[in-house]
C-alpha positions in Angstrom: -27.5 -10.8 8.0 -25.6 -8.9 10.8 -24.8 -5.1 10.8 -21.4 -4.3 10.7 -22.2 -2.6 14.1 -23.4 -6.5 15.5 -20.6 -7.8 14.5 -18.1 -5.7 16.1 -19.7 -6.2 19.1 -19.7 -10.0 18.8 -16.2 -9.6 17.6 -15.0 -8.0 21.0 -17.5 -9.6 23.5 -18.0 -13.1 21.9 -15.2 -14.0 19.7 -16.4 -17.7 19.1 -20.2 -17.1 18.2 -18.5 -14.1 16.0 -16.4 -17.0 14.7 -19.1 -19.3 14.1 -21.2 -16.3 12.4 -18.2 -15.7 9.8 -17.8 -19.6 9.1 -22.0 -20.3 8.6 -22.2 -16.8 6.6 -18.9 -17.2 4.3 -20.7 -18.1 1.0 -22.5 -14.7 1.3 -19.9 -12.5 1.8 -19.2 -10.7 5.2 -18.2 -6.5 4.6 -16.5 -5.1 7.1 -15.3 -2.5 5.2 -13.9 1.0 6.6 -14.7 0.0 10.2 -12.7 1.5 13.2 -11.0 -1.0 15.0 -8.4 0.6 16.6 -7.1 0.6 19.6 -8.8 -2.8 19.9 -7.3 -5.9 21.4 -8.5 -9.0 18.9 -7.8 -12.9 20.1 -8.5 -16.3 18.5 -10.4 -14.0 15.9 -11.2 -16.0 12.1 -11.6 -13.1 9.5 -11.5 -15.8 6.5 -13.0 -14.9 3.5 -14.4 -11.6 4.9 -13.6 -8.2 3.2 -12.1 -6.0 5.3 -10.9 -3.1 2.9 -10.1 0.7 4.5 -10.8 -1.1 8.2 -8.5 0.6 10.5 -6.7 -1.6 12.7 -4.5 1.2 14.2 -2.8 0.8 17.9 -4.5 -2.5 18.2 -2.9 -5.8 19.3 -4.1 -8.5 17.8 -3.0 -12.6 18.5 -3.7 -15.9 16.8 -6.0 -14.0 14.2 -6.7 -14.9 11.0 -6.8 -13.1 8.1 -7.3 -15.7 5.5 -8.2 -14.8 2.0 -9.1 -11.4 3.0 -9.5 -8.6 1.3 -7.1 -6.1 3.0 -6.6 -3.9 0.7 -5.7 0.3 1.9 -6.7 -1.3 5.6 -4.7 0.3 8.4 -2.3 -1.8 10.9 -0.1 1.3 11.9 1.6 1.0 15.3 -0.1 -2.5 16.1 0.9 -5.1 17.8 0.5 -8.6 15.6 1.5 -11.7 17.4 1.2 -15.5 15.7 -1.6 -13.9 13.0 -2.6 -15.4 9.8 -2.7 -13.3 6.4 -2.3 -16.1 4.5 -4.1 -15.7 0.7 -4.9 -12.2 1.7 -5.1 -9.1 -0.5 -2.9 -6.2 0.9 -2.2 -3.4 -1.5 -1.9 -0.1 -0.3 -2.5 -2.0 3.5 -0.5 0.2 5.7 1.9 -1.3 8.2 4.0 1.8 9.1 5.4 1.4 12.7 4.3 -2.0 13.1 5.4 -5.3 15.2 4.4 -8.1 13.2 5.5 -11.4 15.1 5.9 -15.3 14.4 3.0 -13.9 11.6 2.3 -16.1 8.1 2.3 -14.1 5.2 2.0 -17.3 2.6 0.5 -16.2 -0.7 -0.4 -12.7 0.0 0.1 -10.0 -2.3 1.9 -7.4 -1.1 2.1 -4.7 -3.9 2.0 -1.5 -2.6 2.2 -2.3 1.0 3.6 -0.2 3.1 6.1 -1.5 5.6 8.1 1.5 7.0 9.6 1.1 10.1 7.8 -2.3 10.4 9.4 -5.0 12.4 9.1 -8.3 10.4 12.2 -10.2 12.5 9.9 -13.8 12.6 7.5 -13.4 10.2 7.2 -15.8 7.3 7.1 -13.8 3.8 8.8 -16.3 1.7 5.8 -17.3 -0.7 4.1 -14.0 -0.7 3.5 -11.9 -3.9 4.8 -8.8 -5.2 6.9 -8.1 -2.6 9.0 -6.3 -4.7 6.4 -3.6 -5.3 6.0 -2.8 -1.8 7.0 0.6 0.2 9.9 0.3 3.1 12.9 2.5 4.4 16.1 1.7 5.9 13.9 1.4 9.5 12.2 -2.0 8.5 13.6 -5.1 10.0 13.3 -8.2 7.7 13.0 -11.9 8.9 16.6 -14.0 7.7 16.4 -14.9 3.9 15.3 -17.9 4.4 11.5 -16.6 5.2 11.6 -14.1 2.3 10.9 -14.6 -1.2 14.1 -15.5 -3.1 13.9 -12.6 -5.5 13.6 -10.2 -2.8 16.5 -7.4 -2.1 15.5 -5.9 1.2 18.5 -3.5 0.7 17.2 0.1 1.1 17.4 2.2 -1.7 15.8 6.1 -1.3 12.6 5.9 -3.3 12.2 6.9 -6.9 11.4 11.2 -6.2 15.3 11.0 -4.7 16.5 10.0 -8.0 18.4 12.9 -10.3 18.7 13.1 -13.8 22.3 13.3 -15.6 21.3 17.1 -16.7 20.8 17.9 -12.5 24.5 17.0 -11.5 26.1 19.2 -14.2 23.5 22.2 -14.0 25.8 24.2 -12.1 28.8 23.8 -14.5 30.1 26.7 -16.8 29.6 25.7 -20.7 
């Protein structure tokens, strides 16, 4: 087995034999765990099957890769540039997308709970089979793909987030009994 340090360097000076490594060693289970991979740019890349949990992808710009059954959960994609990628199957709870261009990308059965999405630009992405959309985190900045690519019981309407709410008792505090 590779060293997380190997790999990376295969990932960013030989992306098919890092390809090839991924595909032969799937059954055993690749960690690449709370690696630093920002800043990066990642092409033609296969991440299927490999768990990729608290890996930062910050400022990196990343095309045609997949992220295929991945675990992505609390990984970082702030500010990044995501063209054609695959996150199909993937976990991504608590996976932060803040700032974010995600284009043309496929989002088909991923769960999203607790994603965070602020600001993100989603315009052509494909979200309409993912999970627990519902239960992710976005403001009035993120830009949705049309309907037809989200899931139908999505609202994508902003609403301030639950610490905004007042109670009944708050809005007559001030009033003389």
């Amino acid at each position: 087995m590779k060293t997380k340090d190997e790999l990376i360097t295969l990932l960013i000076e030989d992306v098919e034999e890092f390809n090839s490594y991924v595909q032969e060693n799937a059954e055993a289970g690749i960690d690449l765990t709370e690696v630093d991979l920002s800043n990066v740019t990642i092409s033609d890349a296969e991440f299927n099957n490999v768990d990729l949990s608290s890996t930062s992808f910050a400022d990196a710009h990343m095309t045609n890769v997949k992220f295929e059954n991945c675990d992505l959960s609390s990984a970082d994609f702030t500010r990044s540039s995501i063209s054609e990628c695959y996150f199909t199957g993937s976990v991504l709870n608590g996976t932060d997308f803040s700032y974010a261009v995600a284009d043309y990308c496929n989002f088909s059965e991923a769960d999203m709970a607790g994603c965070i999405l602020q600001e993100t630009d989603l315009t052509n992405s494909d979200l309409s089979t993912s999970y627990n959309l519902n239960a992710c985190r976005f403001d009035d900045g993120t830009m949705w793909p049309d309907s037809d690519m989200l899931p139908d019981d999505f609202d994508g309407m902003y609403s301030a987030d639950l610490s905004s709410l007042k109670d009944d008792e708050d809005e007559g505090a001030n009033q003389d009994y």
